[in-house]
C-alpha positions as a printed NumPy array, in Angstrom:
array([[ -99.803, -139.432,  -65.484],
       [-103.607, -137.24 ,  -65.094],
       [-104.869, -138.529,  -64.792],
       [-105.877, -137.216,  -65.115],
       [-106.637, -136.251,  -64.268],
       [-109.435, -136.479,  -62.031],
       [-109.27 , -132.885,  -61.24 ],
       [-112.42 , -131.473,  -58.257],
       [-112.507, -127.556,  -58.659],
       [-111.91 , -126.571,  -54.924],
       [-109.399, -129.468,  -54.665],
       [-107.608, -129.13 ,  -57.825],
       [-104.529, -128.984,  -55.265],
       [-104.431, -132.217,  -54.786],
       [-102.627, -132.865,  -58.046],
       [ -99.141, -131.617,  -56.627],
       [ -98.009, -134.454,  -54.703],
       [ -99.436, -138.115,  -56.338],
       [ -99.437, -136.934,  -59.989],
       [ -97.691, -138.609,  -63.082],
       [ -97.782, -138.351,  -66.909],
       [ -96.991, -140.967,  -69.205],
       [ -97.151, -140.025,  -72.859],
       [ -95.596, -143.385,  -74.563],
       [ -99.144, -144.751,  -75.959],
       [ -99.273, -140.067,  -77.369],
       [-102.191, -139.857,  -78.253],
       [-103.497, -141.927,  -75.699],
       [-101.26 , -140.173,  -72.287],
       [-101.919, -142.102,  -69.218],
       [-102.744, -139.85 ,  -65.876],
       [-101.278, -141.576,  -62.567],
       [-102.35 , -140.993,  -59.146],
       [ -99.288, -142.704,  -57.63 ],
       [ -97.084, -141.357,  -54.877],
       [ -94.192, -143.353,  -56.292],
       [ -93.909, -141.472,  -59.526],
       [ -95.302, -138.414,  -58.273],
       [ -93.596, -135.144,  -60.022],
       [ -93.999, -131.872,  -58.692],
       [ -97.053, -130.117,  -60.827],
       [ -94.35 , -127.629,  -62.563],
       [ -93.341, -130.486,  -64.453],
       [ -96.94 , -131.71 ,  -64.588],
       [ -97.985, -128.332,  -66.712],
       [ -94.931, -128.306,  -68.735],
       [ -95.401, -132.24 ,  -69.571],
       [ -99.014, -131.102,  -70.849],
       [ -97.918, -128.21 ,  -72.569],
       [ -95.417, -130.009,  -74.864],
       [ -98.069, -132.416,  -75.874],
       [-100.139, -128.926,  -76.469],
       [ -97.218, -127.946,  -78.456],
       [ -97.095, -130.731,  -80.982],
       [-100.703, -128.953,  -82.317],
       [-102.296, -133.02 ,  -82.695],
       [-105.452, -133.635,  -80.354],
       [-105.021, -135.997,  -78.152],
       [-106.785, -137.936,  -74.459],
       [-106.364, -138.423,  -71.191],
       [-106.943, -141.802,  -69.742],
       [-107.431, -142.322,  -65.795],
       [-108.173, -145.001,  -63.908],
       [-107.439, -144.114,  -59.828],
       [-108.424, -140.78 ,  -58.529],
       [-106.482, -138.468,  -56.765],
       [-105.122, -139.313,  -53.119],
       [-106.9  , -136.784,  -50.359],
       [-104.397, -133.851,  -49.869],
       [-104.042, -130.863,  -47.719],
       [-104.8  , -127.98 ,  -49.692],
       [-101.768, -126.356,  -51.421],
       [-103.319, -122.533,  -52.856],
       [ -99.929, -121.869,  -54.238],
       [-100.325, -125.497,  -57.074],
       [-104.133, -124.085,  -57.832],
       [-102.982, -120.488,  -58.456],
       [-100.28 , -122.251,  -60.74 ],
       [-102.818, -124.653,  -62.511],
       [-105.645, -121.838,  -62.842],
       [-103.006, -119.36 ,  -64.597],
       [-101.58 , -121.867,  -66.51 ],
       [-105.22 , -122.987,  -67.703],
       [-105.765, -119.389,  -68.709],
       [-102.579, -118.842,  -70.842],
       [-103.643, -122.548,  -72.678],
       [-107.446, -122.349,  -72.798],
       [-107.977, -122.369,  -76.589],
       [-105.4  , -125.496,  -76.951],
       [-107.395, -127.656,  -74.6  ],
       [-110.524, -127.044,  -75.931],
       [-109.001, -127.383,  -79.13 ],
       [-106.561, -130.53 ,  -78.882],
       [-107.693, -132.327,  -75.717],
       [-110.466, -134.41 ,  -76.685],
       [-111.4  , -135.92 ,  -73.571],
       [-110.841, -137.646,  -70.514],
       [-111.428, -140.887,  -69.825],
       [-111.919, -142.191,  -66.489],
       [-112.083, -145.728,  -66.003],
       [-114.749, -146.714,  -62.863],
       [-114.558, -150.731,  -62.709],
       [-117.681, -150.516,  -59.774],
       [-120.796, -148.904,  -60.618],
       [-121.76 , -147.365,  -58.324],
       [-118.803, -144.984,  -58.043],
       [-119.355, -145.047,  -61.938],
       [-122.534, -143.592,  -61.382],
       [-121.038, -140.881,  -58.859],
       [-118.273, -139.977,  -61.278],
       [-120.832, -139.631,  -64.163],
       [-122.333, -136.909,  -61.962],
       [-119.142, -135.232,  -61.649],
       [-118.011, -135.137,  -65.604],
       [-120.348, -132.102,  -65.581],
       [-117.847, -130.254,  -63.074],
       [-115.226, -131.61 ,  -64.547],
       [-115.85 , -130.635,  -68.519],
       [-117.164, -126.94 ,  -67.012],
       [-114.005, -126.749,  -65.021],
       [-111.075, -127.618,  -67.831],
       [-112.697, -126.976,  -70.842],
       [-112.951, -130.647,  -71.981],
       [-115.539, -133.863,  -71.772],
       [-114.775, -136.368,  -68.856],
       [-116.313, -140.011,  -70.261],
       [-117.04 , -142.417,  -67.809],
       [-116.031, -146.15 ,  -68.841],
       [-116.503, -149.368,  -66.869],
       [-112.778, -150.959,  -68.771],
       [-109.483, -150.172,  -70.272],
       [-111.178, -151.844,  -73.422],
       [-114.264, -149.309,  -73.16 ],
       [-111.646, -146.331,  -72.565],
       [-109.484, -147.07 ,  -75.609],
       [-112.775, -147.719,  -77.706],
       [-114.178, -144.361,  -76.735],
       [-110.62 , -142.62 ,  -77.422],
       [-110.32 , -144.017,  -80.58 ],
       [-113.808, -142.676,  -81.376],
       [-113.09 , -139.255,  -80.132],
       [-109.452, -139.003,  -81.738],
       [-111.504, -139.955,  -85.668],
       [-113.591, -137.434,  -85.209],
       [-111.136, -134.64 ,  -84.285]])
């Protein structure tokens, strides 16, 4: 699903209604930004905290940003609490993010944002131009963990 999770502080919202997680590659889980498999971000959180559960590190990969969404306050309060009960497993067991950005120029914009991002959840955001760069860097993080 998350992906990933391509999550902007003040619009962290925007997960709720276009957000899917797909965990059959584990340790590589695929975030979705599509309205078709959309699941309501209760089963998001729960989704993430099962693969937090099984105590092995693991990424996010990404490769479409979130849809623009009205503001929902009642999915942030839900994500920010939820962050604070799990803080020390991500930082722990999520080893990254990887957001694939084909064009580079929006590369270059969503290189400026990883800062945000890794401030924000408590884990790196890597910019990659391919699927091939993405698994590469994964792979890389995961031998290290």
């Amino acid at each position: 699903m998350i992906s990933i999770l391509i999550c902007i502080p003040d619009r962290i919202d925007m997960l709720e209604p276009t957000m899917n997680i797909d965990t059959t590659e584990y340790p590589f889980v695929r975030m979705e930004n599509s309205p078709a498999r959309a699941r309501p971000i209760e089963e998001v959180l729960e989704c993430i905290s099962e693969l937090l559960a099984r105590g092995r590190p693991f990424v996010f990969v990404s490769q479409d940003a979130p849809d623009d969404a009205e503001d929902h306050i009642d999915t942030r309060r839900k994500i920010v609490t939820w962050m604070k009960a799990h803080r020390t497993e991500i930082r722990r067991l999520i080893k990254g993010h990887l957001q694939i950005v084909p064009e580079p120029d929006q590369r270059a914009e969503m290189q400026g944002f990883s800062m945000v991002f890794a401030k924000f959840w408590g884990y790196p955001m890597f910019v990659v131009a391919s699927a091939e760069a993405a698994r590469a860097k994964a792979e890389s993080l995961l031998a290290g963990a």
